[in-house]
Each structure stands twice: as C-alpha cells, then as structure tokens.
N, C-alpha and C positions, 0 to 999 in steps of 0.2 A: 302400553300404558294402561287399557283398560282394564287388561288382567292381574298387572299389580295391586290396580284401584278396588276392585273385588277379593284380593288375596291378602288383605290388609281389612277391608272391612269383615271378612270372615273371623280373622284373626282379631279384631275388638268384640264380635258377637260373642266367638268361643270364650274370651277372657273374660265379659260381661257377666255370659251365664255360670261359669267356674264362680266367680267373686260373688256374684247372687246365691251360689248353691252353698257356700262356705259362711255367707253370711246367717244363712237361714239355721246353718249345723249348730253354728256359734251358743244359741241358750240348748239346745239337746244337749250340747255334752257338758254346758255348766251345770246343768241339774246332772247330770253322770259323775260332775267329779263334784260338787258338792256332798254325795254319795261317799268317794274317799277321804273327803275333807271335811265331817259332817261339823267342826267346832272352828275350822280355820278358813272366811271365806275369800281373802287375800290369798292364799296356798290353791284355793279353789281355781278363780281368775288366773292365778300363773301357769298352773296344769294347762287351762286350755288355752290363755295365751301363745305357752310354748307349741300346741298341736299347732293352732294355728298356723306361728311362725313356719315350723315342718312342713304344713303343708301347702301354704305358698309358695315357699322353695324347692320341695320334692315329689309334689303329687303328679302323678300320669293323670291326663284326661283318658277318661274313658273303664277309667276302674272304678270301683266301690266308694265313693265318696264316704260314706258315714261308716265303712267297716274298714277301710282305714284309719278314718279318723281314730277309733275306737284300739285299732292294734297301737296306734301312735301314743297314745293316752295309755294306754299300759306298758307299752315301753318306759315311760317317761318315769311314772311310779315306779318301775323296778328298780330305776337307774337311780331314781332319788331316796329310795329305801335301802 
C-alpha cells in the first residue's frame, strides 16, 4: 500500500514539473512563431497552441523539451504551407 502511495505521488511530481516546464516554453515559442506570423497573430496563437497540443500528447519525459518543441513547430509550418 505504501509503495503505490509513493508511486503515485512520483507520478503527480513528474506530471507537475512536465506541465511547469511546458507552461514556461508556452511565450518562448510565441515570440518564435510570432517570427513566422509577423502580420497574423491569431495564426501565431494557433501554431503554438497546436505544439502544445503535440506535445501533451506525444512528448517523452526526458528529452529536449524546447528542441522538440521547436522541430514540432516547424513541422506544423511545413504541413500548413
């Protein structure tokens, strides 16, 4: 019982600190696609809304957080141009 109790609270730190690290990314890469977007900044918002999205659903803990972000964010542009 004890070690579910610790293997659950590990598991809310890890997701805490992920959701902290992603929130902090959130204006870095507005001002990166503000950069692609420099006249549209609704287009801007959606770019990185959609990283986001991506990467609450597909990121590994323990990789690059912001140079993922960054490949995920130009994939997005390619596929939208």
């Amino acid at each position: 019982m004890e070690v579910k109790r610790k293997s659950r609270e590990r598991e809310r730190e890890s997701q805490n600190t992920m959701e902290k690290e992603i929130a902090a990314l959130y204006d870095r890469l507005l001002r990166q696609s503000k950069f692609y977007y420099p006249r549209s900044t609704d287009d801007a918002y959606d770019l990185v809304n959609d990283t986001m999205l991506k990467m609450l659903t597909k990121f590994q803990e323990g990789t690059n957080l912001f140079g993922w972000a960054c490949m995920t964010t130009t994939a997005i542009i390619y596929l939208m141009n």
